[in-house]
N, CA, C and O atoms as a DFTB+ gen file, in Angstrom:
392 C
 N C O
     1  1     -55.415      -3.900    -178.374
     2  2     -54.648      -4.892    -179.081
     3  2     -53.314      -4.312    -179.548
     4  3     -52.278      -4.975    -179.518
     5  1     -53.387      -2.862    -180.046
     6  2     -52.411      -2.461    -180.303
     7  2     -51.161      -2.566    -179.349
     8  3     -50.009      -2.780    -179.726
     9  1     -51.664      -2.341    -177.792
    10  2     -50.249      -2.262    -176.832
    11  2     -49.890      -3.349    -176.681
    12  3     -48.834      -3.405    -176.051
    13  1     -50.327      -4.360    -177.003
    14  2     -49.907      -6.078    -177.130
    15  2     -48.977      -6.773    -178.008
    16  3     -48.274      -7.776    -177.894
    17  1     -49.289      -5.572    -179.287
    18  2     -48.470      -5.719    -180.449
    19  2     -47.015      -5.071    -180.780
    20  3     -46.180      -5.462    -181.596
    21  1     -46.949      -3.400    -179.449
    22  2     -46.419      -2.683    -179.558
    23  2     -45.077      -3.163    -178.504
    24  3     -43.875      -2.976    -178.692
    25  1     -45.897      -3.968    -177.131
    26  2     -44.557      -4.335    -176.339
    27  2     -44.207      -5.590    -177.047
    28  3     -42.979      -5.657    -177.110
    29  1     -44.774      -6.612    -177.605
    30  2     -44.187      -7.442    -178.238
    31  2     -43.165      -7.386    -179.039
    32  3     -42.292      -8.250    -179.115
    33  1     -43.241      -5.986    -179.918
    34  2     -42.460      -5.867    -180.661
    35  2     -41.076      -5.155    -180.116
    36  3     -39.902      -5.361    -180.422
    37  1     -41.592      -4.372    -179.326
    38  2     -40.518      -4.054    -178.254
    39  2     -39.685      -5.149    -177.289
    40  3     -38.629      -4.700    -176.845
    41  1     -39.838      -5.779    -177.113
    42  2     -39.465      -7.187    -176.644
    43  2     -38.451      -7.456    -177.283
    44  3     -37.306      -7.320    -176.852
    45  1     -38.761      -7.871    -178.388
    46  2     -38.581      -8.569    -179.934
    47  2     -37.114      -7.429    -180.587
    48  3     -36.015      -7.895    -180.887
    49  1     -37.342      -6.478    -180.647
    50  2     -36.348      -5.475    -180.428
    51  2     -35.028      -5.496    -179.385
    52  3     -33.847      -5.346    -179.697
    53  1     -35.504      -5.693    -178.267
    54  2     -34.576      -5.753    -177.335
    55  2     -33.816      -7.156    -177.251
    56  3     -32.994      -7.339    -176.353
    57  1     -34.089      -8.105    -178.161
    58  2     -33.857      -9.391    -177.858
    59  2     -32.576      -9.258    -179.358
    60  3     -31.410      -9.651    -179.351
    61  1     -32.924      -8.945    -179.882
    62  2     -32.477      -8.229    -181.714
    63  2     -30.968      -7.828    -181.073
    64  3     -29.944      -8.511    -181.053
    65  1     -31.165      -6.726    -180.653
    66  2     -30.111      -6.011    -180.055
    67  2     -29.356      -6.543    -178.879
    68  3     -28.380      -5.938    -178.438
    69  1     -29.852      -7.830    -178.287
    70  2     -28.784      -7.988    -177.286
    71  2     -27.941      -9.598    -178.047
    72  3     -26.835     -10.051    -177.753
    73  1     -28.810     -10.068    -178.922
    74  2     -28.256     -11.353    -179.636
    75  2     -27.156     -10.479    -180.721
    76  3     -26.077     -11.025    -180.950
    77  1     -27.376      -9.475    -181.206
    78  2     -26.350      -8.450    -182.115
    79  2     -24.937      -7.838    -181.105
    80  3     -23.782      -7.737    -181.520
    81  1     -25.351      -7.542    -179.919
    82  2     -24.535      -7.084    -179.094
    83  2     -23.258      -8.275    -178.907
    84  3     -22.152      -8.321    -179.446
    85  1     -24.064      -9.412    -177.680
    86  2     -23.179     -10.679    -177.809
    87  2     -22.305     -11.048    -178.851
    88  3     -21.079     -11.100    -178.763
    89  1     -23.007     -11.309    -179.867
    90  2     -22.172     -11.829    -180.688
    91  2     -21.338     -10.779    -181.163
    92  3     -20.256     -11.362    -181.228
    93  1     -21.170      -9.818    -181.471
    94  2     -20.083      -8.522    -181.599
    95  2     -18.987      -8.662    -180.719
    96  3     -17.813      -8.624    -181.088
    97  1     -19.497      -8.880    -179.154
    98  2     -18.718      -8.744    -178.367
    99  2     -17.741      -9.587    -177.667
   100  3     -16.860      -9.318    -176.850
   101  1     -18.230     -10.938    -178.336
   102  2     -17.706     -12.334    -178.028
   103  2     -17.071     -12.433    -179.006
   104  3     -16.037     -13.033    -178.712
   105  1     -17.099     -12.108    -180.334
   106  2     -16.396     -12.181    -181.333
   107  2     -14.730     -10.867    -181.301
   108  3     -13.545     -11.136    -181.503
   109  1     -15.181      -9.951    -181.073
   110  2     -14.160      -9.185    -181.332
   111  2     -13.304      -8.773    -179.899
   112  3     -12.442      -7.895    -179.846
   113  1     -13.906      -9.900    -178.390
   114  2     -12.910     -10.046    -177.451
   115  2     -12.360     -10.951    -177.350
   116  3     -11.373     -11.064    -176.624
   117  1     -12.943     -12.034    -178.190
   118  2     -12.204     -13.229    -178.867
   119  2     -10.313     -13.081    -179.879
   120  3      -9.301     -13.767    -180.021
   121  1     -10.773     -11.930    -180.253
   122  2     -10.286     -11.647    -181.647
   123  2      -8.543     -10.904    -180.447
   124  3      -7.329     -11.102    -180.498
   125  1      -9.204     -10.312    -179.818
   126  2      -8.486      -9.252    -178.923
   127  2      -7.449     -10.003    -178.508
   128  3      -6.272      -9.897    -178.852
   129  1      -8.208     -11.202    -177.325
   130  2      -7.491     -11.873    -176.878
   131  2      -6.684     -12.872    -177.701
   132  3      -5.676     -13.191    -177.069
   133  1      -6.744     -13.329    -178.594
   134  2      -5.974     -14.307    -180.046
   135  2      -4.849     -13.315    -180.094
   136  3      -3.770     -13.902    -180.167
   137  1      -4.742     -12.064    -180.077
   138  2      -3.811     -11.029    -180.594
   139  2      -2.846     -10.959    -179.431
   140  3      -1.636     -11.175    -179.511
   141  1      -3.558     -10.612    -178.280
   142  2      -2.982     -10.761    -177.367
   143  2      -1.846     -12.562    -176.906
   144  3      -0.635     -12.746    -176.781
   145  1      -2.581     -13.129    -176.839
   146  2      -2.193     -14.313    -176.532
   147  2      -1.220     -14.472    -177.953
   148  3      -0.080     -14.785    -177.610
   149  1      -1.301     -14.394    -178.866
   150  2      -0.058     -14.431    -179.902
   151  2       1.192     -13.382    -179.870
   152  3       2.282     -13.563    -180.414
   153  1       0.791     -12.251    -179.111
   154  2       1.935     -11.455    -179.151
   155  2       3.017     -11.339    -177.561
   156  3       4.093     -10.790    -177.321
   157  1       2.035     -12.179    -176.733
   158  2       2.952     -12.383    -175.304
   159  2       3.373     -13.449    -174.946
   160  3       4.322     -13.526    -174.166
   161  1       2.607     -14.756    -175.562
   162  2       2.599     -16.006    -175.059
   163  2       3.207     -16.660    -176.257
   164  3       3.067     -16.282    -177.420
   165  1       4.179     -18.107    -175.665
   166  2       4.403     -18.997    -176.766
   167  2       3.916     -20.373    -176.467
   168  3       4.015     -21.222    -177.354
   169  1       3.465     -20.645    -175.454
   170  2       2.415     -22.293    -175.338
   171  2       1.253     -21.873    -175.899
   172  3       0.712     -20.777    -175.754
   173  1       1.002     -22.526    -176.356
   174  2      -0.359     -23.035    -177.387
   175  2      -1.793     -22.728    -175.951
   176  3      -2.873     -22.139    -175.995
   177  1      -1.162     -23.367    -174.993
   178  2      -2.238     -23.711    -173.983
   179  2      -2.974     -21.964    -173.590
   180  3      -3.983     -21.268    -173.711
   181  1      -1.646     -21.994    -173.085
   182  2      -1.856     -20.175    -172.817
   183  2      -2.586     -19.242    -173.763
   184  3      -3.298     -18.304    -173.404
   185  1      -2.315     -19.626    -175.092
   186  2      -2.831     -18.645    -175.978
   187  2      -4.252     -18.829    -176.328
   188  3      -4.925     -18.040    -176.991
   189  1      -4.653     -19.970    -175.808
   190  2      -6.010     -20.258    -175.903
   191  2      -6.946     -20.288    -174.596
   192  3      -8.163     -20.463    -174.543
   193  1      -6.020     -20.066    -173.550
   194  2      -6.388     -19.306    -172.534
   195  2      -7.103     -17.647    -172.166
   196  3      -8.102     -17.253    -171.564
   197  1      -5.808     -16.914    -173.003
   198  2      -6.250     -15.955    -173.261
   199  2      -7.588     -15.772    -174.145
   200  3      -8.334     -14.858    -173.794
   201  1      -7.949     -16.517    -175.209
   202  2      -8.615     -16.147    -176.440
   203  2      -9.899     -16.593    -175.140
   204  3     -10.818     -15.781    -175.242
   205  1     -10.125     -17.433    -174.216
   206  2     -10.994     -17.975    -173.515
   207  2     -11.245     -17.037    -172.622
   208  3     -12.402     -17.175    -172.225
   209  1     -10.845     -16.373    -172.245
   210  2     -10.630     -14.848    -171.224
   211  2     -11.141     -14.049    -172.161
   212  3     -12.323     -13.795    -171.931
   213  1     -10.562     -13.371    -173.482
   214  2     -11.684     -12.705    -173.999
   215  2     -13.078     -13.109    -174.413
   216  3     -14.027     -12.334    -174.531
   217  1     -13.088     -14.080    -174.566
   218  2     -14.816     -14.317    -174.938
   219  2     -15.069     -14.182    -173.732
   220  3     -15.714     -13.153    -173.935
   221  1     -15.182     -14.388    -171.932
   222  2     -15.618     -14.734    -170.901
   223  2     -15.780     -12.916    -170.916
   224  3     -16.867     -12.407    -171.192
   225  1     -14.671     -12.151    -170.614
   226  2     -15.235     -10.652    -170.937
   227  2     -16.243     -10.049    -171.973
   228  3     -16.898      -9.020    -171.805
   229  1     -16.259     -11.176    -173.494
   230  2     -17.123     -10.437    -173.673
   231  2     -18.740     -10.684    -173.340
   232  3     -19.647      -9.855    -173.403
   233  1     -18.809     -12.128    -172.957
   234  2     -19.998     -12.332    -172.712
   235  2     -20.427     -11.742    -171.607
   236  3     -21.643     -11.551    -171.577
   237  1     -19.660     -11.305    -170.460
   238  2     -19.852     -10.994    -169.308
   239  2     -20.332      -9.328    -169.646
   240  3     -21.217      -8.859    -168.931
   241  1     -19.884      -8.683    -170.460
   242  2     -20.179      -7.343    -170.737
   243  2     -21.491      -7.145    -171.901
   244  3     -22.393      -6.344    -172.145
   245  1     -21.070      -8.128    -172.299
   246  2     -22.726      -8.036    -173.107
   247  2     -23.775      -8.470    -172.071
   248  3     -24.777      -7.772    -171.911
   249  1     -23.606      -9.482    -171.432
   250  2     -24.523      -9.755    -170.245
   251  2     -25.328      -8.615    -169.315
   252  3     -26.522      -8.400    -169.108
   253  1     -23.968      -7.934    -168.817
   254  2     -24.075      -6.489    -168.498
   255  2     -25.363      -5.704    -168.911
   256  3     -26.517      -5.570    -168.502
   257  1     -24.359      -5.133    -170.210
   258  2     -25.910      -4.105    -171.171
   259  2     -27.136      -4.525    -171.205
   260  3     -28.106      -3.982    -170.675
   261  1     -27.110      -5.803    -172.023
   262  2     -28.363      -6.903    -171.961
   263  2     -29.022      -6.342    -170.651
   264  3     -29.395      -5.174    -170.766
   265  1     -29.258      -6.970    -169.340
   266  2     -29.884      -7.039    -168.774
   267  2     -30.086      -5.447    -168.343
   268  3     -31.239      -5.187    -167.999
   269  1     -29.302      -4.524    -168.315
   270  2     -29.378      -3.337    -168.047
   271  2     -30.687      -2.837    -169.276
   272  3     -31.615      -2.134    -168.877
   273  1     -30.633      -3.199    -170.468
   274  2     -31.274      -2.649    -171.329
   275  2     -32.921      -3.259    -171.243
   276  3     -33.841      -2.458    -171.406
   277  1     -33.196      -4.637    -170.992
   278  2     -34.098      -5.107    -170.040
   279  2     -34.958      -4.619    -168.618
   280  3     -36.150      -4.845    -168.411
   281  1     -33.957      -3.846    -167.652
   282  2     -34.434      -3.476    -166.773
   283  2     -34.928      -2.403    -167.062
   284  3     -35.943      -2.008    -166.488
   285  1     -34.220      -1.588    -168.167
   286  2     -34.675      -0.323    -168.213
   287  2     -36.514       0.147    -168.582
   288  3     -37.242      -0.764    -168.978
   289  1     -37.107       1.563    -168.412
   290  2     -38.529       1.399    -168.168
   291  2     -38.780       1.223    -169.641
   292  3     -38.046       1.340    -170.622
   293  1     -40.060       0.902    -169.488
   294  2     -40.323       0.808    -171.082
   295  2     -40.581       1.708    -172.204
   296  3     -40.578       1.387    -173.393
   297  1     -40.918       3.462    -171.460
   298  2     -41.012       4.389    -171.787
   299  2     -39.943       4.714    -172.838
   300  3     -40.113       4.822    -174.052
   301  1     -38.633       4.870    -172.030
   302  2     -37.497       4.798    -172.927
   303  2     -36.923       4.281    -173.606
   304  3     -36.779       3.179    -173.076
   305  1     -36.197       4.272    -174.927
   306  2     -36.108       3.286    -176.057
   307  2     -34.305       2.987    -176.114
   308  3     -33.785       2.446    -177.090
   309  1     -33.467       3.473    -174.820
   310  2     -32.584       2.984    -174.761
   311  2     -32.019       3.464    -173.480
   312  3     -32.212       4.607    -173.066
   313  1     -31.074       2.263    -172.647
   314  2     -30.611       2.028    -171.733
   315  2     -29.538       2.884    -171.195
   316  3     -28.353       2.608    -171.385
   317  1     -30.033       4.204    -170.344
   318  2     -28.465       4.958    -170.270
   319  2     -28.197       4.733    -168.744
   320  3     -29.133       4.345    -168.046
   321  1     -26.819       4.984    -168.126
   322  2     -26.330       4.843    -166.942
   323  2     -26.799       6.395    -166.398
   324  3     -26.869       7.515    -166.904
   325  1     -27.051       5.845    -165.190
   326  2     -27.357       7.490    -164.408
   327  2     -26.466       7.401    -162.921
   328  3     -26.135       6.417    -162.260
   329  1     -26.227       8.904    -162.698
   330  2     -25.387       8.944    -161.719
   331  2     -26.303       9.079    -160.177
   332  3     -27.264       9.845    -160.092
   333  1     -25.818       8.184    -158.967
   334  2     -26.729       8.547    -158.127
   335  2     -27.348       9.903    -157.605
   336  3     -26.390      10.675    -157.550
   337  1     -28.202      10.400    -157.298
   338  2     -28.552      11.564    -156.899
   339  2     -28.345      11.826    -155.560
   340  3     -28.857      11.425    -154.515
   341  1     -27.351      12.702    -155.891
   342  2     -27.355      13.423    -154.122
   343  2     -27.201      15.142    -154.466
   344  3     -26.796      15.919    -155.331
   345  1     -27.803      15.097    -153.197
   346  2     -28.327      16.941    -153.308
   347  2     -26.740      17.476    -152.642
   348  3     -25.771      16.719    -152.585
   349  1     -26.722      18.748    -152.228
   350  2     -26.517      19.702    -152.126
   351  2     -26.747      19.949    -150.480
   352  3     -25.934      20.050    -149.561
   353  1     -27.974      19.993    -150.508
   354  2     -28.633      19.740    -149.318
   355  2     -28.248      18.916    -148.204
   356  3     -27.682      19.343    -147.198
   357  1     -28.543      17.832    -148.398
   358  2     -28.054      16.185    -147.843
   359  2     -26.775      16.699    -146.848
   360  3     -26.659      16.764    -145.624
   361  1     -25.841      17.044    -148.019
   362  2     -24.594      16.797    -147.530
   363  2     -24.467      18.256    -146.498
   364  3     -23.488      18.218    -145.753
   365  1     -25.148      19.235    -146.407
   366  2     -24.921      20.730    -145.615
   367  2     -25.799      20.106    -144.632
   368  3     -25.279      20.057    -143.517
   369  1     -27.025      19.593    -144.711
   370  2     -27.594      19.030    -143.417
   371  2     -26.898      17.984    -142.546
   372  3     -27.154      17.742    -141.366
   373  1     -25.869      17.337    -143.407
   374  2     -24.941      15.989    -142.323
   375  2     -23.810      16.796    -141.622
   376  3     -23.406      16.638    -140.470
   377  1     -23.315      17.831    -142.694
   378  2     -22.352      18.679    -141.748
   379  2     -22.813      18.909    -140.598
   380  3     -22.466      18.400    -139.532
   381  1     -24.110      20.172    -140.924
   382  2     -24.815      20.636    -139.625
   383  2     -25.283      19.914    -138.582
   384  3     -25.731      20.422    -137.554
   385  1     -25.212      18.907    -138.767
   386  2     -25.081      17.576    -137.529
   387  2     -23.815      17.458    -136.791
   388  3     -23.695      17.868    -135.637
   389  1     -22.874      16.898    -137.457
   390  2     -21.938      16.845    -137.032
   391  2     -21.063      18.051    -135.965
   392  3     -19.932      17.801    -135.550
């Protein structure tokens, strides 16, 4: 019962942190773009263009993490980027082909 309670809550966690993320990130690429769009643009239209461009980045980048932090295994308690693995090897054996 306990591991029922334990991924639930883990769940529940990850859901915490990506509704905290979004809204951080929609808010303060919102904020970005308002700054932006007020300091380059003088139509109204445009400047709310821009402010519409930063929220679309930020949702799109919270989207990002989110699901990255989702996929990740459950073992680990946070989502890091890893670089592909290539040997050493690989690449002296494709020479030696060539």
């Amino acid at each position: 019962m306990e591991t029922k309670s334990n991924s639930n809550s883990d769940v529940n966690a990850k859901w915490d942190a990506c509704l905290d993320l979004t809204a951080r990130r929609v808010v303060y690429s919102s904020l970005g773009g308002a700054f932006a769009g007020l300091l380059f643009f003088r139509s109204p239209v445009t400047r709310w263009a821009s402010i519409a461009f930063g929220a679309g980045i930020g949702i799109g980048s919270a989207y990002t993490d989110c699901s990255r932090l989702f996929d990740a295994s459950s073992s680990s308690t946070s989502a890091t980027l890893s670089a592909p693995k290539t040997t050493t090897e690989t690449s002296v054996s494709q020479a030696a082909e060539e």
